[in-house]
C-alpha angles and dihedrals in degrees: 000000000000143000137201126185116184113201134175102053114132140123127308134158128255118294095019138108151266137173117209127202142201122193111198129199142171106042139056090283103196086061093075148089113233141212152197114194124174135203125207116192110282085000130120118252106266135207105248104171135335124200121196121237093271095037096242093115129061139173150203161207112224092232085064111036112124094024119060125041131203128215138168127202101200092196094056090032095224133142117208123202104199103203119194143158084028125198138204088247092061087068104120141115098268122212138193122219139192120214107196098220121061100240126109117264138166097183108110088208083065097074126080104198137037142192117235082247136246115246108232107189115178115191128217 
């Protein structure tokens, strides 16, 4: 079994920062694919940013590219999600999610475990 606890979302006005986290525990954590997913109210879950076992691969959303930065830290089997130049219309709860495979995916359905979420709420 595993867990995720995301941790660091709150408000913050237009054009600042935040830093997420997501503290993993119960399974050989560097194996695996993982993901950052948001959900804005009456809106469907969306792929944020995704990060390869080793770290040497990331990915992103295009709404994002450019703003946000993923990193892992295997030792301390982590995930970090760096948030700036925010927008209103990054305003979501945030999740991290662990796909148990190292391949690149987007699909929500494709991950196996997921974090409760982290509101994230940037004023104008």
């Amino acid at each position: 079994q595993v867990q995720l606890v995301e941790s660091g979302g709150g408000l913050v006005q237009a054009g600042g920062s935040l830093r997420l986290s997501c503290a993993a525990s119960g399974r050989t954590f560097s194996r695996y694919f993982m993901g950052w997913f948001r959900q804005a109210p009456g809106q469907e879950r969306e792929f944020v940013a995704g990060i390869s076992g080793s770290g040497e691969d990331t990915y992103y959303a295009d709404s994002v590219k450019g703003r946000f930065t993923i990193s892992r830290d295997n030792a301390k089997e982590a995930v970090y999600l760096q948030m700036i130049s925010l927008k209103p219309e990054d305003t979501a709860v945030y999740y991290c999610a662990l796909r148990l495979s190292s391949w690149y995916e987007k699909n929500e359905y494709k991950y196996s475990y997921w974090g409760q979420g982290t509101q994230v709420t940037v004023s104008s």
